[in-house]
N, C-alpha and C positions, 0 to 999 in steps of 0.2 A: 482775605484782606479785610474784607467788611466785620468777620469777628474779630480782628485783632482791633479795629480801630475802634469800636462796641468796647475793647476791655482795656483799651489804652484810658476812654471818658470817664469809663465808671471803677478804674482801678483805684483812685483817690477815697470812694467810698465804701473798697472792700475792706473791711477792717477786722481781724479775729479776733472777738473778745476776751478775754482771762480774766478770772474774778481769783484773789487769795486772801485769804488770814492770814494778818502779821504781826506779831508779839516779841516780846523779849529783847525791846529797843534798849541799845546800851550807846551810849558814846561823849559826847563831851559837848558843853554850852559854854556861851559868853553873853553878861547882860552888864547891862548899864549901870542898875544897882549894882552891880559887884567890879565895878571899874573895870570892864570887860575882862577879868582873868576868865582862862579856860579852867573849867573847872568838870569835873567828873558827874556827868549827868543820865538820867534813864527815865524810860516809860514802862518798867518790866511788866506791871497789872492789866495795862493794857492794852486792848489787840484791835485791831484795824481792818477793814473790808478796806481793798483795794481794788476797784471794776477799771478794769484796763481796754475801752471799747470806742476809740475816737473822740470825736465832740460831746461824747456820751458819759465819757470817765467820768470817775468820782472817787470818793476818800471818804469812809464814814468810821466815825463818828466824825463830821465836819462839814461846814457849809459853805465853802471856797467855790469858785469855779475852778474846774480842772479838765485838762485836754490830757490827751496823748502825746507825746514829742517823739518815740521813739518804742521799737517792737513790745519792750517791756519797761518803759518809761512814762510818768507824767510830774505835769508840769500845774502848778492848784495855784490858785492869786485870790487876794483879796485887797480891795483900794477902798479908802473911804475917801468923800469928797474935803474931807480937812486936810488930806498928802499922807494920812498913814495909810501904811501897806507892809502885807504881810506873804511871804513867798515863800511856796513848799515845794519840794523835788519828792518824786520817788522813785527809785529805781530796782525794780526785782529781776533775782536770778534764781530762776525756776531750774534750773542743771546744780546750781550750789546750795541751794534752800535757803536764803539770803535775800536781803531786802536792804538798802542804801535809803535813808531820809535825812533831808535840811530842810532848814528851816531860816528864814530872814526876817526879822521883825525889825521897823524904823516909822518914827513918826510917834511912840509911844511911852515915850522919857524914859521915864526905868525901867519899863519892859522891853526894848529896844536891844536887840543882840541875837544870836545867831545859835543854831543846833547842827550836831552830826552826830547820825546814829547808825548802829546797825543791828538788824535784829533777822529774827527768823520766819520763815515761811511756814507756820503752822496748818496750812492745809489748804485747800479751792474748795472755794464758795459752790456750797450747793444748788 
């Protein structure tokens, strides 16, 4: 009884971390400058560290805060004190070699509009 409630307290801060490379983002954007059409959009050249580690996560090249939301999800924000803010999802599938990314951008005139991507799981961080 005493270990089960010892691992009920400290479950919240078991966290398994995953770190991946991910490249070859394809998917489709909408901005302000271009009167919101969706238009055909990509990151092909560049690739991404993904550390998926609780309060810990991260996203580089990038300097958002980002948390974990979910076993192989995070969730990256940035707010500035004028109301612009800018909002990333990532979502990896480690069984499909696959990677889901959005992106929200508002508060920034013309760069103000929206990404969806999908690209590949090039490999885990050493």
């Amino acid at each position: 009884m005493r270990t089960l409630i010892i691992l009920i307290f400290f479950l919240p801060n078991l966290v398994l971390a995953d770190c991946y490379v991910i490249g070859d983002l394809k998917g489709y954007s909408t901005r302000e400058n271009e009167d919101y059409k969706i238009s055909v959009d990509g990151i092909s050249s560049q690739k991404f560290i993904i550390e998926i580690n609780g309060d810990k996560s991260s996203v580089s090249p990038n300097d958002m805060s980002c948390m974990q939301a979910g076993s192989h999800t995070l969730l990256c924000f940035d707010k500035t004190s004028e109301g612009q803010s800018t909002i990333e999802t990532w979502a990896v599938y480690p069984d499909k070699g696959k990677a889901v990314y959005t992106k929200s951008i508002n508060g920034y005139g013309l760069f103000n509009g929206a990404k969806l991507f999908v690209g590949n799981i090039k490999g885990k961080c050493n």
